[in-house]
Structure formats: structure tokens, C-alpha cells
VEXZADREN-324414 format. One line per 5 residues: number of its first residue (from 1); their letters; for each residue x, y, z of N, C-alpha, C. Coordinates in steps of 0.001 Angstrom, whole numbers, plus 524288, in hexadecimal, padded with zeros to 5 digits. Layout:
# residues N
NUM	A	X Y Z X Y Z X Y Z  ... .
# end
This chain:
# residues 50
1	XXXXX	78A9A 7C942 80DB9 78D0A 7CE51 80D1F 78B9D 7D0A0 807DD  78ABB 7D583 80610 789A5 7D88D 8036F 78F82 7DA36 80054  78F99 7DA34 7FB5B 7926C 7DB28 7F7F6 794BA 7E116 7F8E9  79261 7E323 7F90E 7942A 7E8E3 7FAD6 79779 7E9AF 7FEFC  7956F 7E5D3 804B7 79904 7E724 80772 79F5A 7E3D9 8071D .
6	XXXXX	79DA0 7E008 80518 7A39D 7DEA3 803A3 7A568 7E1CA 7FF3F  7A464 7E4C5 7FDD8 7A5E7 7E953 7FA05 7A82B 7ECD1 7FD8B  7A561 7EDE7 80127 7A504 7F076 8049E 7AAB3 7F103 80837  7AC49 7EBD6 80B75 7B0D9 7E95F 80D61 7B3DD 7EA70 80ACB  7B3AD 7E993 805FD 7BA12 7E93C 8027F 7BAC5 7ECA3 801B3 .
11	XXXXX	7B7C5 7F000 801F7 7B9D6 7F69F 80088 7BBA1 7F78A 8040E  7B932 7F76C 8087B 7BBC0 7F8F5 80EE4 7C25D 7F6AA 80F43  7C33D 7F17D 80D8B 7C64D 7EE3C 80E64 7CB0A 7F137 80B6C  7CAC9 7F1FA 806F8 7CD3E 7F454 80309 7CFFE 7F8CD 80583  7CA0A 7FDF2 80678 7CD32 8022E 8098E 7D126 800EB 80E18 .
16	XXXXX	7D04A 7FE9C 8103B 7D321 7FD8F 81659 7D8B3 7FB17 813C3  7D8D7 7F7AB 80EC5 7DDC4 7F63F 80DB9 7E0DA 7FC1A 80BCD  7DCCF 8002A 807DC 7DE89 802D6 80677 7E374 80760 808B7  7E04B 807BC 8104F 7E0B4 80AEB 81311 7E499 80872 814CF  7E666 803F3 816E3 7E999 7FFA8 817CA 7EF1D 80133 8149B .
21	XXXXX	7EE2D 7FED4 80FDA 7F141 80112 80BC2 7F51D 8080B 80CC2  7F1FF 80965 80CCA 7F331 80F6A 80C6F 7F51A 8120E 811C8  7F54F 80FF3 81615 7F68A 80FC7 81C53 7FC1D 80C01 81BD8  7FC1C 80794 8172B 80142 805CF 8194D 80598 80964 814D9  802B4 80A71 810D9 8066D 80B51 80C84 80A8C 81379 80FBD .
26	XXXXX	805ED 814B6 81286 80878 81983 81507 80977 81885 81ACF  80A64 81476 81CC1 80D81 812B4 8217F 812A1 814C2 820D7  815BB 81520 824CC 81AF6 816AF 82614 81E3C 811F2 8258E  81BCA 80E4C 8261F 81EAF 809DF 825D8 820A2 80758 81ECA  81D99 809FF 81CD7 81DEA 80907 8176C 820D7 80C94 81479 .
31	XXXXX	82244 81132 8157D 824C4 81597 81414 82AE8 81528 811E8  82CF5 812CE 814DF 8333E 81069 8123E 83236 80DC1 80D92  82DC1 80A45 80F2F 82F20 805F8 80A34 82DFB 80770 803DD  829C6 80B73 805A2 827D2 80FDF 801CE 82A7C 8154E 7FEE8  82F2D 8159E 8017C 83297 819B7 80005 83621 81643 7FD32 .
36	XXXXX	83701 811BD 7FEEC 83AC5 80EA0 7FB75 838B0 80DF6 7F5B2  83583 80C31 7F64E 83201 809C0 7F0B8 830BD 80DBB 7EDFE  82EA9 81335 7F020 82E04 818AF 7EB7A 8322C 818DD 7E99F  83946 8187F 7EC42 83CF9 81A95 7E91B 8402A 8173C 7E5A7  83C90 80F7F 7E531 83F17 80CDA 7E1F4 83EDE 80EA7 7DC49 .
41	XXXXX	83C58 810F8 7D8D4 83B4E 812EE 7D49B 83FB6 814E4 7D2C4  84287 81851 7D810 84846 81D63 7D53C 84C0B 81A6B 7D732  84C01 8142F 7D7BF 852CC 8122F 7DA3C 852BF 80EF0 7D4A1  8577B 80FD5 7D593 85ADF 80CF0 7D253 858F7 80618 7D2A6  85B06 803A2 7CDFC 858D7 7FEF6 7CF3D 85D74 7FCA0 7D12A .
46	XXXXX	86320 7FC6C 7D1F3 86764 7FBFA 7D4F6 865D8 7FD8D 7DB12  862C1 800A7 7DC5C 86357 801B9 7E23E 85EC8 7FF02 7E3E6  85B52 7FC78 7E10B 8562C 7F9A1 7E384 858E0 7F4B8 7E73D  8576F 7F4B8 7EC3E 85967 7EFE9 7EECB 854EC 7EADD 7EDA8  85767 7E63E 7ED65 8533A 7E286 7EAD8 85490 7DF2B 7EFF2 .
# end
């Protein structure tokens, strides 16, 4: 095999995680858990459930 194309692969590999990545992070299924976590910053540290 040629150096390039395993250069080649991992780039491919990479994007597809990238796209992967970015398909789960704007899923619907992820959306609750994501509204929770933007508004830990403005709670109180008394109302954080541990």
C-alpha cells in the first residue's frame, strides 16, 4: 500500500466520524439532554441535582 492512500483512508475515516458526530450531536434524541447542560451555568449550585 502506498502512503498516500492510507493518508488517504484516514481522512475519509475522520470525515465520516466528523459527519457522524454532527448527525448525532443535532438528533432529536439529544436535544433534552442539551437544553439541560446549556442552562447549568445560570443554576444555582443548591439546585444542581447530584
Amino acid at each position: 500500500m502506498d502512503l498516500n492512500l492510507l493518508r488517504s483512508i484516514a481522512t475519509l475515516l475522520m470525515f465520516v466520524l466528523f459527519v457522524g458526530i454532527c448527525v448525532w450531536a443535532w438528533s432529536r434524541r439529544q436535544q433534552a439532554g442539551f437544553a439541560d447542560a446549556e442552562r447549568l451555568p445560570l443554576v444555582d449550585d443548591d439546585q444542581v441535582s447530584r
